[in-house]
C-alpha positions as CSV (number, residue, x, y, z in Angstrom):
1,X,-11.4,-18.4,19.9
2,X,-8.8,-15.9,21.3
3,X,-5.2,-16.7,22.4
4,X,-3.6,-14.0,24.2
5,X,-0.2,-14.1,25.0
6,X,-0.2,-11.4,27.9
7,X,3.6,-10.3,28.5
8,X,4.2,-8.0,31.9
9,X,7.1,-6.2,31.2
10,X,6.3,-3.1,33.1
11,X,6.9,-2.0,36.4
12,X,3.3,0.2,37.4
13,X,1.0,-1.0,39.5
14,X,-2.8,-1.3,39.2
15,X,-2.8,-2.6,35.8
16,X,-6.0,-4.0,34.1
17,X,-6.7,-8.0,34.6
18,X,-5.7,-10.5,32.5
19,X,-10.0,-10.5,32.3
20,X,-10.3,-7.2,31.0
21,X,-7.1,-7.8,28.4
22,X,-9.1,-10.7,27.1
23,X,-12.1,-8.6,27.3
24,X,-11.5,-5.6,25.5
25,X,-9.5,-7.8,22.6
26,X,-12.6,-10.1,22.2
27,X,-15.1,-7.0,21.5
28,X,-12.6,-5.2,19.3
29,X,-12.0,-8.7,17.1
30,X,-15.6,-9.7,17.4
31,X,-16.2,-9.1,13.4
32,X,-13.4,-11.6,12.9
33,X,-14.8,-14.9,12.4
34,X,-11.6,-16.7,12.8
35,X,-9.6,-17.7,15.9
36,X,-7.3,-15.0,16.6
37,X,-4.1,-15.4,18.2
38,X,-2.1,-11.8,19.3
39,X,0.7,-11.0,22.1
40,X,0.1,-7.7,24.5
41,X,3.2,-6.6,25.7
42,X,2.8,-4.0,28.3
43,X,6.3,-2.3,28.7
44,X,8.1,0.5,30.9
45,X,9.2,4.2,28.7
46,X,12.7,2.6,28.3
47,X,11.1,-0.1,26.1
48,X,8.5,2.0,24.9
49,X,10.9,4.4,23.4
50,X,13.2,2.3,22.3
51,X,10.8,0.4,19.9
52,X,8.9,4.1,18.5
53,X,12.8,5.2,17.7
54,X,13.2,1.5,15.8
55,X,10.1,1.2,14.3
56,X,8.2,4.7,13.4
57,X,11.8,7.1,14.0
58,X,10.0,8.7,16.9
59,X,12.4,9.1,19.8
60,X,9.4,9.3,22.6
61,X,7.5,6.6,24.3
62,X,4.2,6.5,23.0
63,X,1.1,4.9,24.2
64,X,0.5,2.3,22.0
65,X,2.2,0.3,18.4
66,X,1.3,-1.9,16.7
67,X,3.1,-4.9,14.8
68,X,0.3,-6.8,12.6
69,X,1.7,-10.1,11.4
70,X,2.7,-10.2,7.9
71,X,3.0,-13.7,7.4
72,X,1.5,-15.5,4.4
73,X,-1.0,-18.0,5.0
74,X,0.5,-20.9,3.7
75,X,3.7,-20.2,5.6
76,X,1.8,-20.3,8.8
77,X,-1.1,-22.5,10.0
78,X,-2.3,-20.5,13.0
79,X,-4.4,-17.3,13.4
80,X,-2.1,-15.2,13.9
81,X,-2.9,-10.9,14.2
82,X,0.2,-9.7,15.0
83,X,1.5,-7.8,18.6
84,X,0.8,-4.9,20.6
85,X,2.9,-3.1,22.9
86,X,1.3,-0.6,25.5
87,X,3.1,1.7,27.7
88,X,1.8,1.8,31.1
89,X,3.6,5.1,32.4
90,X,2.2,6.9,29.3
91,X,-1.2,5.4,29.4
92,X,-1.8,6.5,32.9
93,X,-0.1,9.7,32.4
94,X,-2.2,10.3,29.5
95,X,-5.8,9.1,31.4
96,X,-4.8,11.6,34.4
97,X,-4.0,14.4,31.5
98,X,-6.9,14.0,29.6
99,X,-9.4,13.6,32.8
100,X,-10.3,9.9,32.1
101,X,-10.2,6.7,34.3
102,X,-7.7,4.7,33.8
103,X,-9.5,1.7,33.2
104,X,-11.6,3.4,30.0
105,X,-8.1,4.4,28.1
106,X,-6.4,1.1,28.8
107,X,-10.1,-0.3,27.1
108,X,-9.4,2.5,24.4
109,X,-6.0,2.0,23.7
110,X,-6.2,-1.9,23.4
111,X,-9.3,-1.7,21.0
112,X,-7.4,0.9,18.8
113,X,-4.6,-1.7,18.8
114,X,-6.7,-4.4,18.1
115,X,-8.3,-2.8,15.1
116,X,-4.6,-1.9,13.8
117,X,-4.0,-5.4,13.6
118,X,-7.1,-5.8,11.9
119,X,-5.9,-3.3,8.8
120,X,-7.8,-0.4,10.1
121,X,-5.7,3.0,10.1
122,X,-6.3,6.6,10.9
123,X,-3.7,8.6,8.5
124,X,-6.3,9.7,5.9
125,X,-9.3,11.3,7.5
126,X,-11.6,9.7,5.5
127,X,-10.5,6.2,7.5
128,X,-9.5,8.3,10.5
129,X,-13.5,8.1,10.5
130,X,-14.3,5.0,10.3
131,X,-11.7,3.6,12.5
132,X,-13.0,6.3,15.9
133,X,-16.4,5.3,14.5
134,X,-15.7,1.9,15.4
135,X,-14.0,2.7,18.7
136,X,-17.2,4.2,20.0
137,X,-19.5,2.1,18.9
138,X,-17.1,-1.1,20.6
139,X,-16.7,1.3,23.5
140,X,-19.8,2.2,24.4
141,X,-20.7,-1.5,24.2
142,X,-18.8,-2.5,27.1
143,X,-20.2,1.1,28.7
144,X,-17.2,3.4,28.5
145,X,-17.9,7.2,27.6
146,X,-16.7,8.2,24.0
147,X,-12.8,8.6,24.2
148,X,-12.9,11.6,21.3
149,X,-15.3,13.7,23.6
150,X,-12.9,16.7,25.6
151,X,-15.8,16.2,28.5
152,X,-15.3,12.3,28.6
153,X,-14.5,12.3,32.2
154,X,-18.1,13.4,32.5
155,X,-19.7,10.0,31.7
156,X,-18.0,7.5,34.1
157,X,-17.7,3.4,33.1
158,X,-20.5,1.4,34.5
């Protein structure tokens, strides 16, 4: 079972459904036999920047972190992934740069997320691999175009 703690702190309009939150997290954590239990925090640039400068030294809102939970087990007796915070302004910025709807990079960005708090990683390319891999094949599952193609805005969501 999923708990999601869905946290609107975010001014933009039009932003996905509490539906598609749960959604796009229950396809990306799908291999996970456990409950999982994870917080979305969808935040403003202020925010946004303020925790890439705290956390990764990068003084720029960026679309999505991640913060998996790094509790041990017998410390904690809940399923427990960790957090993600997504900046609207920069996802929708970012879906209108890169010719895609906004709906298939907010399912993009939260699956990536997801699978951060599931240990994947992209740094070497090797797992870089694996981890877009992954995103596609989960993508593609709930009908959204491959997010790694330049012409993605040429296969729309059905």
């Amino acid at each position: 079972m999923l708990e999601l703690d869905l946290q609107i702190a975010s001014e933009a309009e039009s932003l996905p459904s509490d539906e598609d939150f749960r959604c796009w997290c229950s396809v990306a954590l799908q291999q996970r036999t456990a409950d999982s239990e994870l917080t979305i925090r969808i935040v403003d640039e202020p925010e946004g920047r303020e925790l890439n400068l705290r956390w990764r030294e990068k003084d720029y809102a960026t679309n999505v972190l991640s913060f998996p939970a790094d509790v041990p087990d017998e410390l904690l007796d809940i399923p427990l992934l960790g957090d993600l915070v997504i900046c609207a302004p920069v996802v929708l910025r970012e879906a209108l740069e890169q010719d895609k709807t906004a709906d298939a990079h907010w399912a993009h960005l939260v699956i990536h997320g997801c699978l951060h708090l599931l240990g994947y990683d992209h740094i070497e390319d090797e797992e870089a691999e694996e981890m877009e891999s992954l995103e596609r094949a989960l993508l593609a599952e709930l009908g959204y175009p491959d997010p790694y193609l330049e012409d993605a805005s040429e296969h729309e969501h059905t």
